[in-house]
N, C-alpha and C positions, 0 to 999 in steps of 0.2 A: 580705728585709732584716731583721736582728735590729730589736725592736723599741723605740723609748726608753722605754718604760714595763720592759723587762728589764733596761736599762742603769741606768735609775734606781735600782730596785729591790736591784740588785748593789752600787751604788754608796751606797744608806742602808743594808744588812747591811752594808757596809764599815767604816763612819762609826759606825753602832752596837756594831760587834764591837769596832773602835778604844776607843770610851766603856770598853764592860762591862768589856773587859781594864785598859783603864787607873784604874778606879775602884772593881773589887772585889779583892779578893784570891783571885783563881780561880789566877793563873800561880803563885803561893808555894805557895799547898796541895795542888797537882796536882803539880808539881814536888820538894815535900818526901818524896812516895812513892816518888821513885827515890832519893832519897840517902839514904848512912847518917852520920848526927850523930857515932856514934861513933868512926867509922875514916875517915872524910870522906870516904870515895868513893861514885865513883854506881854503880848499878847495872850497864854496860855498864864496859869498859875501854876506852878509849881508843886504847890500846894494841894490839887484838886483832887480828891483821892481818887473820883469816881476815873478822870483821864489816868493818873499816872499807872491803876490797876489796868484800864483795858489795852494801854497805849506802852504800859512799859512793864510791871510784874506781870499782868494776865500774859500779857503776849510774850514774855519772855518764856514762863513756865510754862504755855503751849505751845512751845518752840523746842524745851527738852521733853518734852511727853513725845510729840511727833519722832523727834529724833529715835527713841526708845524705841519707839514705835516700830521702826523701821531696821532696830538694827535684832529686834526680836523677830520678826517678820523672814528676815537673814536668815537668822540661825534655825529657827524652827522651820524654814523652809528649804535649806541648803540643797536638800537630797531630793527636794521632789521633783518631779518632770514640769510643771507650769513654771517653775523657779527659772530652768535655765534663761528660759527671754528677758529675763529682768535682773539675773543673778548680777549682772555687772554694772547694771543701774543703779541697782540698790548700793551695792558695795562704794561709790562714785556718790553714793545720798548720803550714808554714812560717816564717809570719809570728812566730807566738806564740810558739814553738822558739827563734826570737831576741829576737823582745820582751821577753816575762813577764819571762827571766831578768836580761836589763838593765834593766828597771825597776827589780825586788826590788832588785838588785846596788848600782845610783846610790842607791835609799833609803836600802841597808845601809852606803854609805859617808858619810852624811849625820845620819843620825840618832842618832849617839850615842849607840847603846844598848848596855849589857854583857849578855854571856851572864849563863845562870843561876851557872854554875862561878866568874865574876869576883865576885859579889856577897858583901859581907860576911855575906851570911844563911849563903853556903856555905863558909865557909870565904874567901873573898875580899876583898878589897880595895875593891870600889866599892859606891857605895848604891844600894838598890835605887826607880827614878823612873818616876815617867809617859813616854811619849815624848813630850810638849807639856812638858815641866818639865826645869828647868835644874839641874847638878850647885851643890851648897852654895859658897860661897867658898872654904873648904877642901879641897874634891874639885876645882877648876878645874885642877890641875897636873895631874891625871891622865891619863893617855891614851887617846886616842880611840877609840874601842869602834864593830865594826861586828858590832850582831849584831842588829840588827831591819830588815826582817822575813827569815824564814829563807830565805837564797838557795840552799844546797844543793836543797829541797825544791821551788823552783820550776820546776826542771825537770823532774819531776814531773806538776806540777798544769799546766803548757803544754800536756799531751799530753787536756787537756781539752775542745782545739781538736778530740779526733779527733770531737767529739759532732757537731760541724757537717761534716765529711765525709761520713758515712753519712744513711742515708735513711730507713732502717727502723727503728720504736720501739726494736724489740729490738738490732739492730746501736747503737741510738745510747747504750742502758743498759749494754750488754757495753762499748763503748768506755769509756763515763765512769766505769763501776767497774772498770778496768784502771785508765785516771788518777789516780784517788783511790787507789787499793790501792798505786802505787809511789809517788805523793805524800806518802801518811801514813808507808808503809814509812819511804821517807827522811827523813821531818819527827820519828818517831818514835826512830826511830834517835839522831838526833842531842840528840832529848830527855832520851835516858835515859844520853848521855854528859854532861848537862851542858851541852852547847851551845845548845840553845834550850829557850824557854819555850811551852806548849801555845798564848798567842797569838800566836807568831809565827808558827807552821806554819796557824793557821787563817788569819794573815792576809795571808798567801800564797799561802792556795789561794784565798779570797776574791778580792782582787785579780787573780789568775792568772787569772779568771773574767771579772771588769770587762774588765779588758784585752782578750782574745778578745775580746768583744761588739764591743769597740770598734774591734777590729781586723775582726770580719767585717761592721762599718757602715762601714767603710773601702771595704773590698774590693767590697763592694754597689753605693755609689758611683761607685767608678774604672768598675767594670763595667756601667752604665747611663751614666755618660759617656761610655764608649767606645762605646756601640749608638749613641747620639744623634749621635756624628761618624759610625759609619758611614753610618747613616740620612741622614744631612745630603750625604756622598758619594755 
């Protein structure tokens, strides 16, 4: 069973990453290295079909195929004997494949935050605020901004779940740098169009992490429940 001192601990990196980003100026000056002042674009086009297919539709739709993947894998293997060592790994890869990304997703539509491209720093329209801080009186007509935290990227950082499938140290470090390497890929991508800022991509994978835990103290549960009615049968 994941343990609440890991839960914890995900959950104050969360809370602290929240702070750092919203209290230094780390998102403006990491972000000002991909734009150019003079010609006001960013580094990445927008536009580029060949990136936005590998970098954002490719990798998205090979992100619900794997998922699928995994959750037919489930079922058509429920009952067989190689299943049980991974029955609850799987179910924990599953879960978070649908989770992470509706969490990120409801926050993103909630929280009122503008990309880096809308902000007046770039060239934009909106100010740039805390996510706990409210637009001025004069910004209130504006329109609603969903761009924290980065949801493209968390399904990505879902596939962080594979860490709890495997068994072996090494199997469980091969999975987690696959996770991170298509998580940043995609969180990076989207930074250098513009579209997010370097604390949403971390706070995303952050979260993406909490969540799991709290998904396979979930799944821990149901499955010590379920011994205890067999038992009890």
């Amino acid at each position: 069973m994941e343990s609440t001192k890991n839960i914890l601990i995900a959950a104050i990196v969360l809370i602290v990453a929240v702070l750092f980003f919203g209290l230094s100026p780390a998102d403006i000056w990491v972000q000002k290295h991909f734009y150019n002042l003079a010609t006001h674009q960013w580094i990445l086009d927008t536009n580029n079909t060949v990136l936005k297919f590998v970098f954002y539709d490719g990798i998205k739709r090979l992100l619900i195929v794997i998922a699928v993947i995994f959750l037919f894998v489930l079922i058509l293997g429920w009952k067989k004997q190689w299943m049980r060592a991974y029955r609850r790994g799987l179910i924990i890869v599953v879960l978070s494949s649908i989770a992470v990304p509706l969490v990120v997703g409801s926050l993103k539509a909630v929280s009122n935050m503008p990309c880096p491209k809308s902000l007046d720093i770039f060239n934009g329209t909106y100010p740039h605020t805390c996510v706990w801080e409210k637009y001025t009186t004069k910004d209130c007509h504006l329109e609603k901004q969903k761009c924290w935290p980065a949801g493209h990227a968390s399904g990505g950082f879902a596939l962080l779940s594979l860490i709890l499938l495997f068994h072996s140290r090494k199997n469980k470090i091969i999975a987690g740098s696959i996770a991170m390497l298509i998580g940043w890929s995609m969180g990076s991508y989207k930074m250098l169009i513009g579209d997010h800022f370097l604390s949403h991509t971390t706070i995303t994978m952050i979260l993406a992490w909490l969540l799991i835990l709290l998904i396979a103290r979930g799944v821990d549960w149901g499955i010590k429940k379920n011994l205890k009615v067999v038992d009890v049968k």
